[in-house]
C-alpha positions as CSV (number, residue, x, y, z in Angstrom):
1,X,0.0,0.0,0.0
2,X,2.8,2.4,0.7
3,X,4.2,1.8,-2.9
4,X,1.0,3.1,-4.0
5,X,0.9,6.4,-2.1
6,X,3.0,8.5,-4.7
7,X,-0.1,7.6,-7.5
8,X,-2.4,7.7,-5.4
9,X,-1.9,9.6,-2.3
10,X,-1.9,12.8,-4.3
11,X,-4.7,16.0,-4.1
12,X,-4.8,16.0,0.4
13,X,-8.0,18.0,-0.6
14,X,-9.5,16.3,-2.4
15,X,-8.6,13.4,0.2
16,X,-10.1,15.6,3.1
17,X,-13.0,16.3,1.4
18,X,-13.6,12.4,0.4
19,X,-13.1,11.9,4.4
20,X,-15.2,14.2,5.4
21,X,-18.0,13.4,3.3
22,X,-17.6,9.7,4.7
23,X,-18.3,10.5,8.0
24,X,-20.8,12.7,7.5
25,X,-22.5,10.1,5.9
26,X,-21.5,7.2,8.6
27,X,-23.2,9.5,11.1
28,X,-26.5,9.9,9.4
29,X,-26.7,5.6,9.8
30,X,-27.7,5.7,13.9
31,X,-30.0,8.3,13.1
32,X,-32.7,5.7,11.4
33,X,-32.9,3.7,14.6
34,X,-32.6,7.1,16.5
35,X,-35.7,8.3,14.6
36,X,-37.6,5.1,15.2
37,X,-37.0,5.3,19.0
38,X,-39.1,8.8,18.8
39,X,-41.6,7.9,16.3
40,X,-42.5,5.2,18.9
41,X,-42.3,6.7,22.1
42,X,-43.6,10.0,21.2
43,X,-46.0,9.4,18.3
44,X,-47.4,6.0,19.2
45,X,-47.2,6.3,23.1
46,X,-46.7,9.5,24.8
47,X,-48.9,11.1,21.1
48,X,-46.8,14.6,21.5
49,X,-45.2,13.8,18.3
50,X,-45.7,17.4,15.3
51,X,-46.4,15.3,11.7
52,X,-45.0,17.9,10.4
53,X,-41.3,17.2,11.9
54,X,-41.4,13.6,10.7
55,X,-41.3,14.6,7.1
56,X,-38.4,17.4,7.4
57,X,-36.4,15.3,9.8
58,X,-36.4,12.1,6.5
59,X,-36.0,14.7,3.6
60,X,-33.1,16.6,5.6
61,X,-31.7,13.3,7.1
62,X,-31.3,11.4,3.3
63,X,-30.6,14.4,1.7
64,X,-27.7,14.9,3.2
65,X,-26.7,11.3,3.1
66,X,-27.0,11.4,-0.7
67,X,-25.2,14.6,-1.4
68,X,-22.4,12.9,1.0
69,X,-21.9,10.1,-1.0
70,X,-22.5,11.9,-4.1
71,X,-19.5,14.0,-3.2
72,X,-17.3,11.4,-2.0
73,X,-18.2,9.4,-5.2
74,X,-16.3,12.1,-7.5
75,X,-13.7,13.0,-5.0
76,X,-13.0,9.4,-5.4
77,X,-13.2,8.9,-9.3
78,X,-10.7,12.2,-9.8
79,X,-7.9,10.5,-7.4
80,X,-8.3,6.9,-9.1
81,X,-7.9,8.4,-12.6
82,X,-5.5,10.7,-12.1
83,X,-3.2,7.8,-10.1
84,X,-4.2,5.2,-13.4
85,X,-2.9,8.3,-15.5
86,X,0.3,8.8,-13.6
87,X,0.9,4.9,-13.3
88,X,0.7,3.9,-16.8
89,X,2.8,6.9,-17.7
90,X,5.3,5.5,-15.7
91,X,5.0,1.8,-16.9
92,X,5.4,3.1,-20.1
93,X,8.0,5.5,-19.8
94,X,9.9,2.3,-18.1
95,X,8.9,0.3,-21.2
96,X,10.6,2.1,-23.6
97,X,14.0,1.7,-21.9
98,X,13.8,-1.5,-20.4
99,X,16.4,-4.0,-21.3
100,X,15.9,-6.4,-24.0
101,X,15.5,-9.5,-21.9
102,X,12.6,-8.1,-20.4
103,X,10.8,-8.8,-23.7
104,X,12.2,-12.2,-23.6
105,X,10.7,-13.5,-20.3
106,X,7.6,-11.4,-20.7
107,X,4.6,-11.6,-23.5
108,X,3.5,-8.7,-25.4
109,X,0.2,-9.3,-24.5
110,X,1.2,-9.5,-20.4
111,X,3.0,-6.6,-20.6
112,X,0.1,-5.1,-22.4
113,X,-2.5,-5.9,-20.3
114,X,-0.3,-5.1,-17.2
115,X,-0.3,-1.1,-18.5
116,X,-3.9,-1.3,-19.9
117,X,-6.7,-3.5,-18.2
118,X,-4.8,-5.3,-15.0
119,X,-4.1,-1.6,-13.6
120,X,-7.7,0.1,-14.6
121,X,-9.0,-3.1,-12.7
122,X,-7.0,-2.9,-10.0
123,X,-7.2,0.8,-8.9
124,X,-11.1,0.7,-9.4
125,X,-11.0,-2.4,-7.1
126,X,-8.6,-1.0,-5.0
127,X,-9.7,2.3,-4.6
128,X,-13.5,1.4,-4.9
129,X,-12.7,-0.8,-1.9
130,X,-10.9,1.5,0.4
131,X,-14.2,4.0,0.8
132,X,-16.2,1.1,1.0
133,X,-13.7,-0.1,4.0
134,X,-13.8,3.1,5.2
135,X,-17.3,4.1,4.7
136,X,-18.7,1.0,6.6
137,X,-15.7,0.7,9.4
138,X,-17.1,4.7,10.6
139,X,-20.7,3.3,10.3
140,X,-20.4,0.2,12.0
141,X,-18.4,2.4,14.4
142,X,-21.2,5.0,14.9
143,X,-23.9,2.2,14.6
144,X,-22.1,0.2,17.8
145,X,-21.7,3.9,20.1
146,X,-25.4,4.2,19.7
147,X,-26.0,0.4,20.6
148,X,-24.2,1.6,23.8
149,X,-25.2,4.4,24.4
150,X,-29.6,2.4,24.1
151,X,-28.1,-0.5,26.4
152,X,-24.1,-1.5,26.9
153,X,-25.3,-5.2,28.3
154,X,-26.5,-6.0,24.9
155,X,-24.1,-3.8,22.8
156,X,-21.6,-6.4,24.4
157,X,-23.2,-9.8,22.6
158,X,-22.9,-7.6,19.4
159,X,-19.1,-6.8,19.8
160,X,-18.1,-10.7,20.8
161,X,-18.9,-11.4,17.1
162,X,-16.0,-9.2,15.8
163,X,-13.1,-11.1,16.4
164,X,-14.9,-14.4,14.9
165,X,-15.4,-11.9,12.0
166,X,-11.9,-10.6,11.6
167,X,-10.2,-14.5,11.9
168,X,-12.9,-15.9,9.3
169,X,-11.4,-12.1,6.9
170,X,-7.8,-12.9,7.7
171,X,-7.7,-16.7,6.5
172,X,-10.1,-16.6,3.2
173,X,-8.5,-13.3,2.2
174,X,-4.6,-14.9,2.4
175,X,-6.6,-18.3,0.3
176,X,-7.6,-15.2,-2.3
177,X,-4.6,-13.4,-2.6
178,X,-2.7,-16.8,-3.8
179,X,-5.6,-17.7,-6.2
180,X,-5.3,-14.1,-7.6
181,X,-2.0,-14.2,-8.4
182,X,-2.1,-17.9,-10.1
183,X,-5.2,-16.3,-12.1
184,X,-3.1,-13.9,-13.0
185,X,-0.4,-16.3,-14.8
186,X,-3.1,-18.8,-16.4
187,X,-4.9,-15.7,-17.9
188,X,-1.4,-14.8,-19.3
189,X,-1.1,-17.7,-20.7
190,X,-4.3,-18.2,-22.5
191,X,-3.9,-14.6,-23.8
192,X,-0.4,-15.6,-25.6
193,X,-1.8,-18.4,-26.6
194,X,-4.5,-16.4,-28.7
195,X,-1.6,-13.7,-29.5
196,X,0.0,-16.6,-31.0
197,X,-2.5,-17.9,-33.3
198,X,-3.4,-14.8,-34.8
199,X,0.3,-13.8,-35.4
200,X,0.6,-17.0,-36.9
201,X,-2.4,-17.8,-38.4
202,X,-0.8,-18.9,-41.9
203,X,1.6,-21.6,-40.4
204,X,-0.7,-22.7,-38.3
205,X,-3.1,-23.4,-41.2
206,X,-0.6,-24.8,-43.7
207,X,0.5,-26.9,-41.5
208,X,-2.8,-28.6,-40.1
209,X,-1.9,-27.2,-36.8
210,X,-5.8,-26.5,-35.6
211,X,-6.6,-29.4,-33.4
212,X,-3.7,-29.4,-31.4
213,X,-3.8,-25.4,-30.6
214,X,-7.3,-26.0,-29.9
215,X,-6.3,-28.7,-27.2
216,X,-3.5,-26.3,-26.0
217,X,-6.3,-24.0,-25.7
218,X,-8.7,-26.2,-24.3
219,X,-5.9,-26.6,-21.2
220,X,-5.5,-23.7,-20.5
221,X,-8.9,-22.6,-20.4
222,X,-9.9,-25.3,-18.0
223,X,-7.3,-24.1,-15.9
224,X,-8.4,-20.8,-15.6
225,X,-11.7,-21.8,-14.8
226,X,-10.6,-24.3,-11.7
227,X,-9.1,-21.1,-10.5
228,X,-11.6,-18.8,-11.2
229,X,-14.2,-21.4,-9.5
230,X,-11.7,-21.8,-6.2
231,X,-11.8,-18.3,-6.0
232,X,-15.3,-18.1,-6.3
233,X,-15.7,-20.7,-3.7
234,X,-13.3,-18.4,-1.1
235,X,-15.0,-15.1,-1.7
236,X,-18.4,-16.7,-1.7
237,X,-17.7,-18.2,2.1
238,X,-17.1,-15.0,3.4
239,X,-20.6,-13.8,3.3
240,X,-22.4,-16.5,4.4
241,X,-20.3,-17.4,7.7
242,X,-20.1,-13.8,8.7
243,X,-23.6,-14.0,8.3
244,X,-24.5,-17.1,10.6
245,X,-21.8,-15.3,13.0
246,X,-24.3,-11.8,13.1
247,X,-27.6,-14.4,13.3
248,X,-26.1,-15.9,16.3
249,X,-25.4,-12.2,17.9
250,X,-28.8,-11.4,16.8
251,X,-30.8,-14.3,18.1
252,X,-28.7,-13.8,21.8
253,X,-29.7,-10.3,22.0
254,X,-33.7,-10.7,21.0
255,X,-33.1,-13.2,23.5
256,X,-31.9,-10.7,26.4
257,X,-33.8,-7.6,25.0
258,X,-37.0,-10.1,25.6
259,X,-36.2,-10.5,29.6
260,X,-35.4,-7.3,29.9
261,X,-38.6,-5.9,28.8
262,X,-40.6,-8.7,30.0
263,X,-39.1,-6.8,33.9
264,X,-39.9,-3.0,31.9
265,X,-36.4,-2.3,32.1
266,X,-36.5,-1.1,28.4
267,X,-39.3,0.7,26.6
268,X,-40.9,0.1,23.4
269,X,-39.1,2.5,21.2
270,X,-35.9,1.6,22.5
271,X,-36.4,-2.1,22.2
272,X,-37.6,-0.8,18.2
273,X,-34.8,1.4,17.9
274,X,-32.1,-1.0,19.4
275,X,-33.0,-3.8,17.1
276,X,-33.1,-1.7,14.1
277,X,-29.9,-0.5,14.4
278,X,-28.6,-4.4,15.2
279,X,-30.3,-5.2,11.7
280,X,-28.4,-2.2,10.5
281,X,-25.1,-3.1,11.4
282,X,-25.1,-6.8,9.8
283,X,-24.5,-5.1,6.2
284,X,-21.4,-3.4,7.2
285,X,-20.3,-6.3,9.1
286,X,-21.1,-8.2,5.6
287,X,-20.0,-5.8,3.3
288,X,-16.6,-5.5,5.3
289,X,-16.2,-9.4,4.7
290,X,-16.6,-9.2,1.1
291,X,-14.5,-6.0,0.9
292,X,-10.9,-8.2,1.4
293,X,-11.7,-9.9,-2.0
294,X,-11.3,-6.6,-4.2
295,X,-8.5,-5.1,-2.4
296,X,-6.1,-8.4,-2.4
297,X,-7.6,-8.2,-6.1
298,X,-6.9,-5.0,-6.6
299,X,-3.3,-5.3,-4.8
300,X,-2.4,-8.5,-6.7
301,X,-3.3,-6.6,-10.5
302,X,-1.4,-3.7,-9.2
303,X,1.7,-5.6,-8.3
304,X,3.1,-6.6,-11.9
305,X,2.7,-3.0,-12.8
306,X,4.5,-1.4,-9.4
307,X,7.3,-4.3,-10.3
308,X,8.0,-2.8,-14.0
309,X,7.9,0.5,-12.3
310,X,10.6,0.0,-9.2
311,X,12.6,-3.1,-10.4
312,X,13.1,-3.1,-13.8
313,X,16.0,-1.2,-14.5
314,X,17.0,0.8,-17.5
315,X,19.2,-0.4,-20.3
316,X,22.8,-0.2,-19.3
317,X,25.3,2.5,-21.5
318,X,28.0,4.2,-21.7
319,X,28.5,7.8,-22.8
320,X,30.9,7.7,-25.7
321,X,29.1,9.5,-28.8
322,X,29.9,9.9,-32.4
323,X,27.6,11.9,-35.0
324,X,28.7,9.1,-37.7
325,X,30.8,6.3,-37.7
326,X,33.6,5.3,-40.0
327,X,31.8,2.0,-40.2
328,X,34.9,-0.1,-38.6
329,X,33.5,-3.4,-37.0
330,X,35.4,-6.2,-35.2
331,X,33.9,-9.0,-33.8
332,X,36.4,-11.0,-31.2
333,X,35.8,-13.7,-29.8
334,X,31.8,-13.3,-29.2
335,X,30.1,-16.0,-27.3
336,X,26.3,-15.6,-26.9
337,X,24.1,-18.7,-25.3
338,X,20.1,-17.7,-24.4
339,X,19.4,-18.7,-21.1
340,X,17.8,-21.9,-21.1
341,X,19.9,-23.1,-24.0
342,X,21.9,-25.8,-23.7
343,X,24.3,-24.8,-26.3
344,X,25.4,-20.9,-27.6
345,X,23.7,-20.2,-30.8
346,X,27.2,-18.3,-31.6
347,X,30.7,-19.3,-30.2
348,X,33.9,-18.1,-30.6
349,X,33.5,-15.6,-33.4
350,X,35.7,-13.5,-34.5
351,X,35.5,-11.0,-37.7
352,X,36.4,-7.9,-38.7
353,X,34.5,-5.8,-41.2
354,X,36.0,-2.5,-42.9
355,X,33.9,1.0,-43.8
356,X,32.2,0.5,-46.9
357,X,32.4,-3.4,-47.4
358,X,29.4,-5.2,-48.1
359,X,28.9,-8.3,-46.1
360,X,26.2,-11.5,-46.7
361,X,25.4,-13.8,-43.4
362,X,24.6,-16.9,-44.8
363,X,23.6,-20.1,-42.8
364,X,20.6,-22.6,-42.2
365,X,17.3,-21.7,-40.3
366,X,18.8,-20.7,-36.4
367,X,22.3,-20.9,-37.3
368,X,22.3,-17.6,-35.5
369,X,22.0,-15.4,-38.5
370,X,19.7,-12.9,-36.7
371,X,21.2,-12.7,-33.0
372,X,24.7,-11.7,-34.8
373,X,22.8,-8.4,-36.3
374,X,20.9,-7.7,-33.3
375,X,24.6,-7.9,-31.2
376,X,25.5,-4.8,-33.5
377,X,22.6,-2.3,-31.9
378,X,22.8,-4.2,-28.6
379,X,19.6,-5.9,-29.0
380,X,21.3,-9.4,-27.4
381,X,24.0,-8.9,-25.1
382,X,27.1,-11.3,-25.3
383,X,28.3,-13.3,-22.8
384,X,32.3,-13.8,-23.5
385,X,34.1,-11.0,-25.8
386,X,33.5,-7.8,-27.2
387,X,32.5,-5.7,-30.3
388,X,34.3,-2.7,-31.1
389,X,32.8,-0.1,-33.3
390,X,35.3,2.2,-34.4
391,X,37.8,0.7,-32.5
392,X,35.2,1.6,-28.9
393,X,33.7,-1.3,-27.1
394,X,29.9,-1.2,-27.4
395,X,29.5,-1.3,-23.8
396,X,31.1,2.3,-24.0
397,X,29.0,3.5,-26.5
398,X,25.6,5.6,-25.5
399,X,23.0,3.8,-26.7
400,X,21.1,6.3,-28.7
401,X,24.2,7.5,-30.5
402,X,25.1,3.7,-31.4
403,X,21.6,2.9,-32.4
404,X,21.5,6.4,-34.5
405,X,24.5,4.6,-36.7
406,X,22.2,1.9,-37.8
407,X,19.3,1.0,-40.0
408,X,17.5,-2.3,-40.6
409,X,14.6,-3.9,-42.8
410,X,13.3,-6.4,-41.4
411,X,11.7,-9.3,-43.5
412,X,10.6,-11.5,-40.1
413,X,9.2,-9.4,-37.9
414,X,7.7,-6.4,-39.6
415,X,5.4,-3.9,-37.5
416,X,3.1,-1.0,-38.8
417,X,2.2,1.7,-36.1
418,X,-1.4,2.5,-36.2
419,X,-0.9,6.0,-37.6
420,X,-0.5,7.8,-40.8
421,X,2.5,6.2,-43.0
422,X,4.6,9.0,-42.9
423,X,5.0,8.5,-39.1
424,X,5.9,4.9,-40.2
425,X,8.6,6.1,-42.6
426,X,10.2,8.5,-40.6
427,X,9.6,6.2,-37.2
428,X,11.6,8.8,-34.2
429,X,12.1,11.8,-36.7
430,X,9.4,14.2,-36.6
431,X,11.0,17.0,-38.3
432,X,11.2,14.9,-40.7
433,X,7.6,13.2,-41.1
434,X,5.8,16.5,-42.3
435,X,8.3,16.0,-45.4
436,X,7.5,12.6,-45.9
437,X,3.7,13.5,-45.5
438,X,2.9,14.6,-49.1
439,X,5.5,12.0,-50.6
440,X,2.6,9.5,-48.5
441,X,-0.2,10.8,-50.2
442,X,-2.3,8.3,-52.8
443,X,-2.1,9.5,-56.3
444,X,-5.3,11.7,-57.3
445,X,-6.8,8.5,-59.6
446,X,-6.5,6.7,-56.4
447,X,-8.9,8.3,-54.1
């Protein structure tokens, strides 16, 4: 939770005002039973009761619940949007220089939906979840002082319940958080496993590859909804045994209330008023149990994104920078092995290649064709060696200038950005895409 503060601990105001709107709302809650207990005593008994005051005392009393909640409602949607927004700047801004192996352990689509969906769903839940906490903790709170203030001997049955309450909370919300974070990885993997087949959609089909994609499929899925189903099955059981925990409570006390106005020691509208505010305070009781599911939700969806954010470093340079290199390229002794690879796809290589020569890599399907490219702009990092570009290890080099010395068109692994060509042509120079613009344009017969 204190990771989250800098996103969204932001606008104290707006905070405040979120806070204050709470409370004012928790304390309009013992006023119902409040308003019962005088109905009855002095309408129904004692008949000194103006009509006229019942109808003001409701309008005023629920008006200003609503406009409480209203208020805290959009206090609370500014500081969850504004965190998201500040977030998923930052998970971006992280993706963009993160080091290459990141893309090799992670998915696209993981990595995607950790920036897009699992931290909208996750600050909704979370923060969505919080004001709930916090909106029924000060009502059951306010509900319990008026319960002692009617009678403390029965207030006390009521307030035995709470630490069966908070042990049933603590041990289904640890079950929860465990199955959150397994349905995390299962819905990653069903997602690259879609990712997959539409990337490759033309191998798969010229190579009669549908039934077994659609068992790898059928796998997955089935695993994903065993765990949505065991979670389903923990967040169900809160409810429920809370529940039989407050019907216990609640049958002890009509119990007591019974003998002690069977010896007149409490009156009608406080007997009326004391039990409605009992029945009152089961749904925040209830609503607190179910609250733990969204926030170790909410927590666990937030987590991948906090980790790209704090622990994923930046790609590693050095400073040396060159407007143009001469072109001078030496390869010695380059050893590069992927990990989980029981051999290196390259080993031992040495070359050198002089300004202006034009070279051809030739070699069979993952000979290592592509990873000796990608070594020039630092795209795979070697394990034994060094490259030296103009006689300066690459290591040395900053990685923008070293990049800015290269160009490659790529056959395999082609992407289009989902904007206007010229962008595409001139991909990172945008002095230069306004002159590419009209080179873009179709030819008048064309349109």
């Amino acid at each position: 939770m204190r990771a989250l503060r800098p996103y969204f601990g932001a606008f104290p105001g707006t905070w405040a005002l979120i806070v204050l709107a709470t409370i004012v709302g928790a304390a309009t809650e013992p006023m119902i039973p409040a308003l019962f207990n005088k109905l009855l005593d002095l309408g129904f008994v004692q008949r000194s009761l103006e009509l006229w005051t019942v109808p003001v005392v409701l309008l005023t009393l629920f008006g200003v619940r609503g406009l409480a909640g209203y208020i805290a409602q959009l206090g609370l949607s500014r500081i969850t949007n504004q965190g998201l927004m500040v977030m998923r700047r930052e998970m971006f801004a992280k993706l963009l220089v993160a080091p290459m192996r990141l893309f090799n352990h992670q998915t696209s689509s993981s990595l995607s939906n950790a920036i897009v969906y699992e931290t909208q769903n996750g600050a909704s839940m979370l923060v969505n979840s919080i004001l709930s906490l916090t909106r029924n903790a000060l009502t059951l709170v306010a509900l319990t002082a008026y319960l002692l203030y009617l009678n403390w001997k029965l207030t006390l049955i009521v307030v035995a319940i709470f630490p069966a309450v908070a042990w049933v909370m603590r041990v289904l919300t640890r079950r929860l958080h465990k199955l959150t974070k397994a349905n995390q990885d299962a819905t990653d993997s069903l997602a690259y496993v879609v990712e997959e087949n539409v990337l490759a959609h033309r191998d798969i089909r010229l190579y009669a590859a549908q039934a077994a994609q659609a068992q790898r499929f059928e796998h997955l899925g089935q695993s994903l909804r065993q765990l949505a189903m065991k979670s389903t099955v923990a967040g169900a059981a809160m409810t429920p045994m809370t529940q039989m925990l407050a019907a216990m409570a609640l049958s002890a006390v009509i119990s007591v209330a019974l003998l002690q106005g069977a010896s007149s020691a409490t009156t009608v509208g406080g007997f009326v008023g004391f039990m409605t505010a009992m029945l009152m305070i089961i749904a925040p009781i209830r609503q607190l149990s179910e609250v733990s599911g969204p926030i170790t939700r909410g927590l666990a969806a937030l987590e991948r994104g906090l980790d790209l954010i704090h622990n994923v470093p930046a790609e590693d340079q050095g400073s040396y920078t060159k407007p143009r290199a001469d072109g001078e390229i030496v390869f010695q002794d380059v050893v590069v092995q992927y990990i989980g690879a029981a051999t290196p796809v390259i080993h031992g290589l040495s070359l050198s290649i002089h300004s202006g020569e034009t070279i051809a890599i030739v070699g069979a399907s993952g000979a290592g064709k592509s990873t000796l490219v990608n070594l020039l702009p630092r795209f795979v990092d070697l394990h034994i060696g060094q490259i030296l570009l103009d006689g300066v290890e690459l290591r040395d080099w900053n990685l923008r200038a070293l990049r800015a010395q290269f160009a490659v068109c790529r056959s395999q692994d082609g992407h289009r950005s989902m904007t206007r060509i010229a962008a595409n042509v001139a991909l990172g120079l945008t002095w230069i895409a306004t002159r590419c613009w009209p080179a873009c344009k179709p030819p008048t017969w064309a349109r």
